[in-house]
C-alpha positions as CSV (number, residue, x, y, z in Angstrom):
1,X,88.3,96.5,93.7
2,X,90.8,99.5,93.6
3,X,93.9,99.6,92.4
4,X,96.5,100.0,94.2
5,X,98.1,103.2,94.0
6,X,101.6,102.6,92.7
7,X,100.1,100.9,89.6
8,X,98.0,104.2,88.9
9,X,101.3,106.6,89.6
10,X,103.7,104.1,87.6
11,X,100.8,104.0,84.8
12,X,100.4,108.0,84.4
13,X,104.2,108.5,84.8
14,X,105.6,106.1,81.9
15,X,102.4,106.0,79.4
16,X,102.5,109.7,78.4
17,X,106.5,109.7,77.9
18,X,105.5,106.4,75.9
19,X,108.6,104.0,78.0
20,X,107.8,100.8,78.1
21,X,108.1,99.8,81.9
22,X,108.0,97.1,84.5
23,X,105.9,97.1,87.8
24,X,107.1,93.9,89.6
25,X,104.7,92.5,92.9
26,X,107.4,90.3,95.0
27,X,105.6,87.4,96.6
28,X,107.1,87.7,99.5
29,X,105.6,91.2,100.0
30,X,102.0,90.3,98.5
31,X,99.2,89.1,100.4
32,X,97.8,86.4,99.1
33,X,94.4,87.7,99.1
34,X,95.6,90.5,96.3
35,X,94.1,90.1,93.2
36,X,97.2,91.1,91.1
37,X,96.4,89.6,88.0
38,X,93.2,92.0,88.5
39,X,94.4,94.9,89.7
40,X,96.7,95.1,86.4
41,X,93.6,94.3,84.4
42,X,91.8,97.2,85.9
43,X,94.5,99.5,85.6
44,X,94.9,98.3,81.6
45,X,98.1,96.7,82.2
46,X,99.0,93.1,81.5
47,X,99.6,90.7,84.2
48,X,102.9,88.7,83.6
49,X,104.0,86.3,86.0
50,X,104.6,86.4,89.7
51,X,107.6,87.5,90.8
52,X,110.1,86.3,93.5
53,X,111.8,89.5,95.4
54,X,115.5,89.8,96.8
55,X,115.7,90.8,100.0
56,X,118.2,90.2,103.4
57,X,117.7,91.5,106.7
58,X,121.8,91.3,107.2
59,X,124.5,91.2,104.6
60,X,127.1,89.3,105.5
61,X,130.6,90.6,105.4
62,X,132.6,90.6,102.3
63,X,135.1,87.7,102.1
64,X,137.6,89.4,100.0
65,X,137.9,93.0,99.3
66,X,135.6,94.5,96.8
67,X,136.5,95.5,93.1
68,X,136.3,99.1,92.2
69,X,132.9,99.5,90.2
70,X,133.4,101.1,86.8
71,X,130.1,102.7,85.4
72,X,129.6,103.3,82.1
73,X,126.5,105.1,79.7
74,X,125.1,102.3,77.3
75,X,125.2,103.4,73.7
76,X,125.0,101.1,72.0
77,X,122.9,98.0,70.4
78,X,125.0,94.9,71.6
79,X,125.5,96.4,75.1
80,X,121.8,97.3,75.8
81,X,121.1,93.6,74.9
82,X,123.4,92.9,77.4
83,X,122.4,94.5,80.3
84,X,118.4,93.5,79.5
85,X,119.6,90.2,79.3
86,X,121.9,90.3,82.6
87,X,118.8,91.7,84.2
88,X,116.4,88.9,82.9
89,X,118.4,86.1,83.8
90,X,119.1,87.9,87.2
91,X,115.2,88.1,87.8
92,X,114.5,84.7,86.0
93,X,112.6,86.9,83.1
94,X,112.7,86.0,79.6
95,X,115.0,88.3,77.8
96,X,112.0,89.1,75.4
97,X,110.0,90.4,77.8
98,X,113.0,92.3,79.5
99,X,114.7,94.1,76.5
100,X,111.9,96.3,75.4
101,X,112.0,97.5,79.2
102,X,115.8,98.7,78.2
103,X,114.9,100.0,74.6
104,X,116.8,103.2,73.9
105,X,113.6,105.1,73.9
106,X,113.4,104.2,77.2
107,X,117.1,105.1,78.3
């Protein structure tokens, strides 16, 4: 089997920088036929869980008007927590597997 390329580009992008990383597979977009869960071992990666995409063909319109979107850097502790575990719950990921993702390191 070969891996796929985007595990090997993901792989040799984050490892030398040493950022701990997420490649997610939706099910949706995976043939059943892949060997994920192999492909990752090849690649020396650990295999997770599968995954469950979000993805529309249409949005529908707004009911009401939108709120104005204030961004902001995370810097601290308590905040990085709380995005990683906004994101987690979001993706139905354990927040233990999610925070190292969002590590400052990694920022």
């Amino acid at each position: 089997m070969t891996p796929l390329p985007c595990v090997g580009v993901a792989r040799d992008h984050f490892e030398p920088h040493r950022l701990h990383w997420i490649l997610m597979f939706p099910d949706y977009r995976t043939p059943s036929s892949l060997d994920v869960a192999g492909i990752c071992a090849e690649s020396t990666l650990q295999y997770m869980m599968p995954m469950h995409g979000m993805a529309a063909d249409t949005l529908a319109a707004p009911v009401r008007a939108l709120p104005a979107l204030d961004m902001r850097v995370v810097d601290d502790e308590s905040t990085r927590q709380a995005v990683a575990d906004l994101n987690a719950a979001g993706y139905a990921i354990p927040a233990e597997i999610f925070r190292p993702a969002t590590e400052p390191a990694s920022m």
